[in-house]
C-alpha positions in Angstrom: -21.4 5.5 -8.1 -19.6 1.8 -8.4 -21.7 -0.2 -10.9 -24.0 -2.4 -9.3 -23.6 -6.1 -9.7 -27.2 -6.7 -9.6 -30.4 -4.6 -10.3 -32.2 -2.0 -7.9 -34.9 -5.3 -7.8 -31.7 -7.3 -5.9 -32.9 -7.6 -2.0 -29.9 -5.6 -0.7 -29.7 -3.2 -3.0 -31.3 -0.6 -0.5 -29.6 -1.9 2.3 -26.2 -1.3 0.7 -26.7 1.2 -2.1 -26.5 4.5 0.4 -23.4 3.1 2.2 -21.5 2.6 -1.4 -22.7 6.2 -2.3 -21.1 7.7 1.5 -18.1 6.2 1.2 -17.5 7.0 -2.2 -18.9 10.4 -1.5 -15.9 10.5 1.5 -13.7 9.3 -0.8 -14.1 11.9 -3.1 -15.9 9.9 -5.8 -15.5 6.6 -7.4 -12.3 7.6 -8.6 -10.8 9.0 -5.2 -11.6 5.3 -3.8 -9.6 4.0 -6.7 -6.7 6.0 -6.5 -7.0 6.5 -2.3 -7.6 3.0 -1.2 -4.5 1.3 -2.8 -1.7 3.1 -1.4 -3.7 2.3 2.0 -3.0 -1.4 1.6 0.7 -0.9 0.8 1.0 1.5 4.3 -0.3 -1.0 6.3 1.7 -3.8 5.4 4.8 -1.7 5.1 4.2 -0.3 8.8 3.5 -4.0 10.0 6.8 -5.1 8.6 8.6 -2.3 10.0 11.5 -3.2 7.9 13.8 -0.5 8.9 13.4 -2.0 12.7 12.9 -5.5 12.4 15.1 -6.4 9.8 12.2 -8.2 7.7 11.2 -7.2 4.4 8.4 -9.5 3.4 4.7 -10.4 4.5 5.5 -14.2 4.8 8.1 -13.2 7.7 5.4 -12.0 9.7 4.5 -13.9 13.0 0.7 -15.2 13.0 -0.2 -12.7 15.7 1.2 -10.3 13.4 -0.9 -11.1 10.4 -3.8 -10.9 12.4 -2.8 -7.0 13.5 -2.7 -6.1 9.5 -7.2 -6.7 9.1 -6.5 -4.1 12.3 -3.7 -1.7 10.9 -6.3 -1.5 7.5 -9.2 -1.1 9.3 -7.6 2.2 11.7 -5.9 3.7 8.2 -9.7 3.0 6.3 -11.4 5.2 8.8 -8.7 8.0 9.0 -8.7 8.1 5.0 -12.7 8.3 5.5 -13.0 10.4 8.6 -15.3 7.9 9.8 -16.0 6.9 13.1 -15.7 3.6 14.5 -19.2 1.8 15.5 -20.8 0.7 18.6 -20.6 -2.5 17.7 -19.0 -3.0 14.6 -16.0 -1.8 13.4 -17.3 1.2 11.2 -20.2 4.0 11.3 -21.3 5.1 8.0 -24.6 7.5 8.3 -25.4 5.8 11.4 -25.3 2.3 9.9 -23.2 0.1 11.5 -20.6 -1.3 9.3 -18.2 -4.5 9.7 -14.9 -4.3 7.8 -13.6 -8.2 6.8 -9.9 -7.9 5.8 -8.1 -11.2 3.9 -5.3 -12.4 2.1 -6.8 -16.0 1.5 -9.8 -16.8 -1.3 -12.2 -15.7 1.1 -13.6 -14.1 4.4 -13.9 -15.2 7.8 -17.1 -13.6 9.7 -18.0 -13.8 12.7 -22.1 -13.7 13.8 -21.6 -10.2 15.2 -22.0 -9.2 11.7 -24.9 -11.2 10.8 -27.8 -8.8 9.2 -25.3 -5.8 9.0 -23.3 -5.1 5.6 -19.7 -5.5 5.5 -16.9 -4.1 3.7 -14.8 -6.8 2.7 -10.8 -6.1 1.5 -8.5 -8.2 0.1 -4.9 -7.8 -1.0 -2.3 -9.8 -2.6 1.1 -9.5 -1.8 2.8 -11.6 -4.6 0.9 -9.6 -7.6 0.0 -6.5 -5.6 -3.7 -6.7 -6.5 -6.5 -5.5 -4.0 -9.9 -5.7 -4.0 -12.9 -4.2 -1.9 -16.7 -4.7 -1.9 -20.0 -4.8 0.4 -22.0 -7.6 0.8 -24.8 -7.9 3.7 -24.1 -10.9 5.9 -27.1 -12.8 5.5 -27.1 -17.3 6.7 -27.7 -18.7 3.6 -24.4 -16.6 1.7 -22.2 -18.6 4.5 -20.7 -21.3 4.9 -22.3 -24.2 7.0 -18.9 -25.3 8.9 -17.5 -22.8 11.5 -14.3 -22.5 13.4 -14.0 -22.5 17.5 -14.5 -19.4 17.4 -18.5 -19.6 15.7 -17.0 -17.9 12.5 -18.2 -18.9 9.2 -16.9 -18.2 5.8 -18.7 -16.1 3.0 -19.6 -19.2 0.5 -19.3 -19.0 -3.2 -22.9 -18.4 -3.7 -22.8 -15.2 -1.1 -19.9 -13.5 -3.1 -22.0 -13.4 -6.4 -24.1 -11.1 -4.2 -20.8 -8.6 -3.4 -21.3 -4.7 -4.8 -17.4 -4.7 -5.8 -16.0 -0.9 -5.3 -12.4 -2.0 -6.5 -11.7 -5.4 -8.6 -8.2 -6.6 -9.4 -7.0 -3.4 -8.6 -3.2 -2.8 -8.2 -1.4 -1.4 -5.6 2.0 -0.2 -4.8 4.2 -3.8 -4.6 6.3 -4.2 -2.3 10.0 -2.5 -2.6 11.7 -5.6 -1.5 9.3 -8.7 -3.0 10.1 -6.5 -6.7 14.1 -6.6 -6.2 15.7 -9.7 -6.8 16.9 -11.2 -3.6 20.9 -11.6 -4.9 20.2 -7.5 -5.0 19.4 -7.3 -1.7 22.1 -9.3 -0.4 24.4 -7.5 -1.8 23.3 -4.2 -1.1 23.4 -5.2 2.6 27.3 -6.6 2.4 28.2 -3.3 1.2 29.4 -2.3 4.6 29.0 1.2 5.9 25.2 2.6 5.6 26.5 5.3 2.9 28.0 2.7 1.2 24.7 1.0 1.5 22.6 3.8 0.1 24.7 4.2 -3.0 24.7 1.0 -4.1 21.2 0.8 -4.0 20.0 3.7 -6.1 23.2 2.5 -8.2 21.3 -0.7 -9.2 17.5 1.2 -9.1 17.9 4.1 -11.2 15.3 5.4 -12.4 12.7 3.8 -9.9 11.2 6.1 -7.1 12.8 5.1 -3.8 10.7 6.1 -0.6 12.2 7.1 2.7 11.2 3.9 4.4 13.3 2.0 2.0 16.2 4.2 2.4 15.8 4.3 6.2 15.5 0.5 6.1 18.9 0.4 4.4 20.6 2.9 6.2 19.6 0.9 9.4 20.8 4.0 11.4 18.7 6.8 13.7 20.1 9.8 11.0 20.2 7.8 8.4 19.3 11.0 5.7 22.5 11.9 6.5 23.7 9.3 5.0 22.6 10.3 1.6 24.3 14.0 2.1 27.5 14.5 0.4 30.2 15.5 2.3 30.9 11.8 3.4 27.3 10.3 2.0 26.1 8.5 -0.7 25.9 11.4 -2.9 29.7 11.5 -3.3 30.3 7.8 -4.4 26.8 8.2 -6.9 28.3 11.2 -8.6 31.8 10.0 -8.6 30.2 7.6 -10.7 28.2 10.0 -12.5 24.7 9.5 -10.9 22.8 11.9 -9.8 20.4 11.7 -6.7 17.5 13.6 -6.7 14.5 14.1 -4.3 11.4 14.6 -5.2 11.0 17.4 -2.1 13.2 19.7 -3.7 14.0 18.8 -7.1 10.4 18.3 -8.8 10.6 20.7 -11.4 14.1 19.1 -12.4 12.1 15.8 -12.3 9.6 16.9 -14.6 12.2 18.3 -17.2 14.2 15.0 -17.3 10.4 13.3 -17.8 11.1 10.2 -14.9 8.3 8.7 -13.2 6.4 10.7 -10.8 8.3 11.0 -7.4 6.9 11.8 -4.2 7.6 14.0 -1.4 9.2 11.4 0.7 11.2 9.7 -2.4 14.3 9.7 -4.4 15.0 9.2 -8.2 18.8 8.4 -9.2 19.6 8.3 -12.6 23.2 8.3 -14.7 22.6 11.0 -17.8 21.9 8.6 -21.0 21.8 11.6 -23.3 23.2 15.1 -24.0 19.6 16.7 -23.0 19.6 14.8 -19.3 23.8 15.5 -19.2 22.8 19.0 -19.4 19.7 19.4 -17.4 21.8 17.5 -14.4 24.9 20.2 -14.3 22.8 22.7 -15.1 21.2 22.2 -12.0 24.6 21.2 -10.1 23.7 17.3 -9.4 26.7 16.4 -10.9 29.6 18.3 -9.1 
């Protein structure tokens, strides 16, 4: 179980000291949490942004409204990842006990009275440095705030977050593809013309770095844009014309392995130009280079 930041003598220690043992029982332990609840964060953003549609790239070109639907993209992906159900009230069940979830990207979080007298799992993220963090707290008056907003929302004061049972602290996440690649980059990846043209000259300039399907689609800017990495009139020809190879992490893991790159996911792609005679001959080996 998380470390406790107070005692078992704390007053809502029994309150929230089952619902931290659930969800990290759901979670598949402390750990699963840790390693689960990140790449949650970077989903729901990404699928907010809907860069391959929308032509955006970044949480700051997000409409208000917008915003406001991320707190409810996180809280459907946080009970699909638990398999728990939503409340009658609130917006989680956990053993019966209702459950608010708070999400933010400000200092602090915005409650509304709903949630007064129930515990509530409160998750921030960071765009910028791609921290997150996640904790319980049980709403009580005095850890709020005594101005509220038009809508009778208050804010959790700085008293009532020295009373938080943090799951996850600081914790990074996956950043964002397109706040980690200089904008000149991305500018001139998108001049390139043609989407095949496109696609090369990105995993020309990110070898080495794990590109996900959502990027690539988001460059392509086409329906069938996975074509577009084929050879035959892809991507693939110009990279290996240049001597880079492209590699997916679908079919080519074991290759992936050998040439000891970062881990590469199902839905990714690695390129990389040979910088020795081992990779050199791991690549033709394999055929990635003709």
């Amino acid at each position: 179980m998380s470390a406790s930041p107070f005692s078992d003598t704390h007053r809502d220690y029994s309150v929230l000291a089952p619902v931290v043992a659930a969800i990290e029982r759901r979670a598949g332990g402390a750990a699963g949490l840790a390693a689960g609840l990140p790449p949650l964060f970077r989903q729901a953003v990404d699928e907010v942004i809907d860069a391959p549609r929308t032509n955006r790239f970044t949480i700051g070109e997000l409409e208000k409204t917008e915003k406001t639907y991320l707190g409810t993209k996180v809280e459907i992906l946080l009970r699909d990842f638990l398999k728990l159900p939503k409340g009658q009230v609130l917006d989680l069940s956990i053993d019966g006990v209702e459950v608010d979830i708070k999400n933010t990207m400000q200092r602090t979080w915005t409650i509304p009275s709903e949630s007064h007298g129930h515990p509530a799992l409160l998750l921030r993220l960071n765009e910028i440095k791609a921290l997150c963090d996640a904790g319980l707290v049980v709403v009580r008056p005095e850890y709020l705030n005594p101005g509220q907003n038009r809508d009778a929302k208050k804010t959790l004061s700085a008293e009532g977050m020295t009373n938080i049972w943090w799951l996850l602290r600081q914790q990074p996440y996956p950043p964002n593809f397109w706040e980690v690649l200089p904008s000149a980059d991305r500018k001139e990846i998108f001049a390139a013309g043609s989407a095949s043209a496109r696609l090369a000259l990105l995993f020309s300039k990110l070898q080495r770095q794990p590109i996900s399907r959502l990027q690539v689609q988001a460059v392509a800017q086409q329906h069938d844009y996975m074509k577009r990495l084929r050879r035959n009139g892809g991507a693939r020809d110009t990279l290996i014309a240049n001597g880079i190879a492209l590699l997916s992490g679908r079919t080519d893991g074991a290759l992936i392995s050998a040439l000891r790159l970062a881990p590469v996911g199902a839905e990714e792609f690695i390129s990389l130009a040979p910088e020795n005679e081992h990779e050199l001959a791991l690549l033709n080996t394999a055929g990635q280079l003709s």
